[in-house]
C-alpha positions, 0 to 999 in steps of 0.5 A: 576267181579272185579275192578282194585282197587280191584285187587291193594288193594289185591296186596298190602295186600298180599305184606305187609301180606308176608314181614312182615312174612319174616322179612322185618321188624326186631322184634329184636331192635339189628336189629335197626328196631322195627316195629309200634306195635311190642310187644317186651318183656322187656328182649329184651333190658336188659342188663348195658347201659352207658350214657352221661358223665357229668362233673358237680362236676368232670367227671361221666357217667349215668349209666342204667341197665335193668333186664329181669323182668322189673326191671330198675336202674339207678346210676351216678358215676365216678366208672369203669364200672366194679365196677358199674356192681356189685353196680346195682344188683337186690335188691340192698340197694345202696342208690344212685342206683335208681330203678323202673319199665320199661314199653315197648311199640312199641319201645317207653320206659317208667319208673320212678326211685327213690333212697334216692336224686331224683326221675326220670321220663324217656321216649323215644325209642329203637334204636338198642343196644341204648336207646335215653331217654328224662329225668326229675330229682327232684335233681336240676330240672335236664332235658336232651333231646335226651340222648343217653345210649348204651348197654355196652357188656359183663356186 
């Protein structure tokens, strides 16, 4: 016979084992909700992400983009987000367009670009169409907390 834990811990194991297959949890970060241990593949969060503007030296954004394949660059610039859309292209010889690979892990996010000024080391987490990075630059010994990039659609 069993006990009453018993019969608890049953109920709570199925409880969990049937919403997390009806989607009590979304695997999608656009849902704002990445479950602990989710696997999301990169193309999940690819995409032209506009940063925080800065205004040292006259008014620019950081700019992100992800491609599909792993792929991430980043630039600053005063540009329309236009003409920042043409710059950061797969295999760009942009020498301010830093470059480098993105890791993704259980909505944390993880990756180091490198163009002809500055190496950056970025890390933080996926949060809807938003990535909230922490950042460490060599130009300057550049460092943010807390940086929010949001998804800019249709570029």
């Amino acid at each position: 016979m069993r006990g009453p834990r018993f019969c608890i811990l049953c109920l709570l194991l199925v409880t969990g084992t049937f919403a997390s297959r009806t989607g009590a949890f979304a695997e999608d970060p656009s849902k704002g909700i990445v479950p602990f241990g989710s696997k999301l593949p990169v193309a999940a969060i690819a995409g032209l992400y506009e940063g925080p503007e800065i205004k040292e030296g006259g008014s620019h954004h950081m700019y992100l983009r992800v491609l599909a394949d792993g792929t991430i660059m980043d630039l600053s610039t005063g540009d329309s987000r236009e003409n920042v859309a043409k710059r950061m292209v797969k295999g760009t010889t942009d020498k301010y367009v830093g470059v480098g690979t993105v890791k993704l892990d259980s909505g944390r996010v993880t990756f180091t670009t490198a163009n002809q000024d500055a190496t950056i080391q970025y890390q933080g987490e996926v949060s809807g169409d938003t990535l909230i990075l922490n950042w460490k630059s060599t130009y300057k010994d550049h460092v943010a907390k807390g940086e929010v990039f949001r998804l800019l659609r249709g570029l």
